[in-house]
N, C-alpha and C positions, 0 to 999 in steps of 0.2 A: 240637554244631555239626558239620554232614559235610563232611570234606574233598574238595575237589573235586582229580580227578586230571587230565593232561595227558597228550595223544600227538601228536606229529609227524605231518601228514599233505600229504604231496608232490604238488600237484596239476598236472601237465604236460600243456600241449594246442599244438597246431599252430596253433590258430587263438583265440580270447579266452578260453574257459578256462569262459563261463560252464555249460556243459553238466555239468564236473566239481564246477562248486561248487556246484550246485542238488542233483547228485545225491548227493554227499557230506554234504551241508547236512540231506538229507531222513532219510537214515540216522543220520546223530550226533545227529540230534534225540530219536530210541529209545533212546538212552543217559544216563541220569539220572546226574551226579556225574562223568561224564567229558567233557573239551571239548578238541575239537582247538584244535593250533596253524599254523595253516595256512600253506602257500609255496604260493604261485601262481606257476606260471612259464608267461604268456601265448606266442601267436607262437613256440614252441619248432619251426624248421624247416630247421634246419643244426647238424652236427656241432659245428661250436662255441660256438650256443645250449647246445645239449644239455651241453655239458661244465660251463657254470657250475650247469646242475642237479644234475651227479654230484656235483660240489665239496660243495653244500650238502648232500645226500643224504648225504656221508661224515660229515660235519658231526654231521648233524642226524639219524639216522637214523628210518626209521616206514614209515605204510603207502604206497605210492605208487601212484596213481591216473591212468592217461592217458586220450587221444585223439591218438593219432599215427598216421597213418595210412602214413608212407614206413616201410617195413619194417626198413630199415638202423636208423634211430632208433630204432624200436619194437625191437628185439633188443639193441641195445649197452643201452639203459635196463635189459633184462629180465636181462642178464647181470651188470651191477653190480649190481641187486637183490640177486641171487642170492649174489654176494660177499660183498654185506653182512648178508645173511641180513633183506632188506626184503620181507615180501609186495607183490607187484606186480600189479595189473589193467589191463588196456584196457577200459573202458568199454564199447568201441563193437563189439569184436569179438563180442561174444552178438548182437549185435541186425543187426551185420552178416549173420552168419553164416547169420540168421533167414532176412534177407530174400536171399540168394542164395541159399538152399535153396530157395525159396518162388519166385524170379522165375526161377530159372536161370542165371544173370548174375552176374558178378563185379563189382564197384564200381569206379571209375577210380582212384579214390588221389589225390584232390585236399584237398589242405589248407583246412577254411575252406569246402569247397563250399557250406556251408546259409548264408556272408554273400556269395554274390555277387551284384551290383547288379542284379538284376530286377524288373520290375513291383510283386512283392509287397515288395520293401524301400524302392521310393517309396513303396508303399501305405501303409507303416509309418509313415513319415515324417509324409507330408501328415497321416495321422491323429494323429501327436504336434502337430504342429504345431496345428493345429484343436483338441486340445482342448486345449493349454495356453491360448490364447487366448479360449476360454470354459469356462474355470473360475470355477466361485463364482460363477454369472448374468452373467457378461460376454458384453456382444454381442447383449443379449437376440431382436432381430429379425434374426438369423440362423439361429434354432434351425433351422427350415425343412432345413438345407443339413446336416445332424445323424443320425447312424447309429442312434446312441441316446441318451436325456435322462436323466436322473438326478437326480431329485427327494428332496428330503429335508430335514430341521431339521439345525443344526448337531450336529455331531460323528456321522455318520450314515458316515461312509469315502467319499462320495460322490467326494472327489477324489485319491486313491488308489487307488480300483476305474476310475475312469475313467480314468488314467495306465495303467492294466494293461491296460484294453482296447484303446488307445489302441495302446500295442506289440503288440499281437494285431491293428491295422491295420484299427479301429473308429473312427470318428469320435466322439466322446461329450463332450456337454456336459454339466455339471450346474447344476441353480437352486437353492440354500438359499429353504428358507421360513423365514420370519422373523416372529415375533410381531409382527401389527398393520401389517402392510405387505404390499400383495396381490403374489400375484406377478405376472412379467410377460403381460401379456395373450399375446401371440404365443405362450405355453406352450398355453395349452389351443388353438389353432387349427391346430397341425400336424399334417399327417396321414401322413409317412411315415414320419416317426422313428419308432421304438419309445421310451415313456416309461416309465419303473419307479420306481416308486416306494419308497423302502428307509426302516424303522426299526429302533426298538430299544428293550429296555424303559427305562421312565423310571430304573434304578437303573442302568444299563448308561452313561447320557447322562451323569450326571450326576457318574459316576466318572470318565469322560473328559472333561469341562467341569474339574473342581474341579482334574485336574493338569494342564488348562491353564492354568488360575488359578495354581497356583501355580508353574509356569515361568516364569510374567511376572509374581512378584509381588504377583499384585494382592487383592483382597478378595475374598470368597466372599459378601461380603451383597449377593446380587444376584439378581434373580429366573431369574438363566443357572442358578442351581444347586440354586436352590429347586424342592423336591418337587410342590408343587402346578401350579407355573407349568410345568415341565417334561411331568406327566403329560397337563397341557392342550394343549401343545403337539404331544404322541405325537396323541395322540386325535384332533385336528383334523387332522392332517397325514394319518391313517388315513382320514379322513371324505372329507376332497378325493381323496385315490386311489380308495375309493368311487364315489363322484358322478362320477370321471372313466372310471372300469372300466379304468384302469391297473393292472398285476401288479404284487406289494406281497414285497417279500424281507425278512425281518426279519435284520440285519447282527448278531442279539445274541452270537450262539456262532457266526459265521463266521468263518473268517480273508476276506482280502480275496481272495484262490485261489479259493474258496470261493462268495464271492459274485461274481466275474466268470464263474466256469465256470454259474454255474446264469442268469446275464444273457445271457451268449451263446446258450445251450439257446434262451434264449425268443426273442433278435434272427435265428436261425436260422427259428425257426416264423415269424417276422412276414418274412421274406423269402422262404417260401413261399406263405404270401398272398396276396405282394402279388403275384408272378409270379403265381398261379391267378387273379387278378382281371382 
C-alpha cells in the first residue's frame, strides 16, 4: 500500500483566491502520492488581514502562493517567508511583467480588478441564471432565446458542461433524450442556437449510471444499466445528431474543461455565420 505524503500550501489573494486554487490545483495534480493541505486566505488587503496569515504561516509552514498586488503586502509576506525559510511566489508577477513589457504600461495596482461590476459580469449572471432554469429540458419553448443547446441521454455531463459555459457568460440549455419519449418539438426548429450533440461509450454510461444507482440505493435490474438497452440508446441518440447535422463531442475521456473549451471553438464559428449571413 503507498503511503500518501502531505504539504502545507498557503494560498493568499487580494481578491477570492480562485486564480491561486485553479493554478495550484492544476500543478499538484502532476504529483502522484502527494496532496496539499490547503489555507486559503481570501480578500487578504490590510496589514492586519495579512497578520492572521503570518500567524498561520508560523504555524503551519509550506509553499506560499499569492496575488497581492499593493506592494507593501506583497514584501512584508515575501520577508516572513524568507524568515521561515517558506518558498514564496506571486503568481501574477510573470504574466504581469509579460504584459508591460509587451504594452509599455505599468498596471494600476487594483485589488480584484478582473471582479468589477461590468457588462461582462451581468453577462455572467444572466447566463447562469438562464441556464439554471433550463436544465434537464425545462422551458422547453424557450430554447429559441438559447446560446447554445445540449443534447444528450443520461449521464452525458450535459449539466455540468453547461454550468461551465454558463460562467463563461453562454447561455446554454440542455434536453436529456429519453428512451420512448420524443423530444421537445421546439428542439429541432431553432435556428440560432448552436445544438451539440454529446455522447459516450455504452461502458463509459453505464459505469456512471450503476454509481448512481448505488448512492440512492436502489437496484441495478433495470434496463438504465443494461448493456443492450444502453448501447440502443448511444446509437439512436448518434442517428438524431445525424438526421439533424448537429456536431457530435464524444464526452468519453473528456474532462468537462475539455468538452466546454472544444463547445465554445464551435459556438465561436456559429457566431461568425451568423454575422456573414
Amino acid at each position: 500500500m503507498t503511503t500518501r505524503s502531505y504539504f502545507h500550501l498557503h494560498l493568499v489573494s487580494d481578491s477570492t483566491g480562485e486564480t491561486l486554487i485553479a493554478v495550484s490545483r492544476a500543478v499538484a495534480s502532476q504529483y502522484t502520492g502527494i496532496s496539499a493541505i490547503e489555507h486559503v486566505y481570501p480578500l487578504v488587503r490590510t496589514a492586519q488581514q495579512l497578520e492572521r496569515v503570518l500567524n498561520e504561516l508560523e504555524e503551519s509552514p509550506g509553499i506560499v502562493l499569492y496575488t497581492l498586488v499593493e506592494p507593501e503586502l506583497s514584501e512584508k509576506l515575501e520577508r516572513v517567508c524568507r524568515e521561515h525559510g517558506c518558498p514564496c511566489l506571486s503568481v501574477l508577477d510573470p504574466v504581469m511583467a509579460l504584459f508591460q513589457s509587451y504594452l509599455g504600461t505599468v498596471s494600476n495596482h487594483r485589488p480584484g480588478a478582473q471582479h468589477v461590476l461590468n457588462a461582462e459580469y451581468f453577462k455572467r449572471i444572466d447566463a447562469l441564471n438562464y441556464t439554471m432554469l433550463h436544465d434537464d429540458g425545462q422551458l422547453p419553448h424557450d430554447l429559441e432565446s438559447a446560446d447554445v443547446i445540449l443534447v444528450g441521454i443520461s449521464r452525458t455531463s450535459k449539466t455540468p458542461t453547461s454550468m461551465y459555459l454558463a460562467n463563461r457568460g453562454i447561455k446554454t440549455a440542455n434536453v436529456p433524450l429519453v428512451p420512448d419519449i420524443p423530444p421537445p418539438p421546439d428542439l429541432k426548429l431553432v435556428r440560432r442556437p448552436l445544438v451539440v450533440g454529446l455522447i459516450a461509450s455504452p461502458e463509459r454510461i453505464i459505469q456512471i449510471r450503476q454509481n448512481r444507482l448505488l448512492s440512492l440505493n436502489a437496484s441495478d435490474d433495470t434496463p438504465y444499466v443494461d448493456r443492450q438497452a444502453v448501447s440502443s440508446e448511444v446509437s439512436q441518440s448518434r442517428r438524431m445528431f445525424q438526421q439533424n447535422n448537429w456536431p457530435v463531442i464524444d464526452v468519453t475521456r473528456r474532462s468537462i474543461e475539455e468538452t466546454a473549451a472544444a463547445i465554445i471553438d464551435l459556438y465561436k464559428e456559429r457566431q461568425n455565420q451568423l454575422m456573414a449571413q
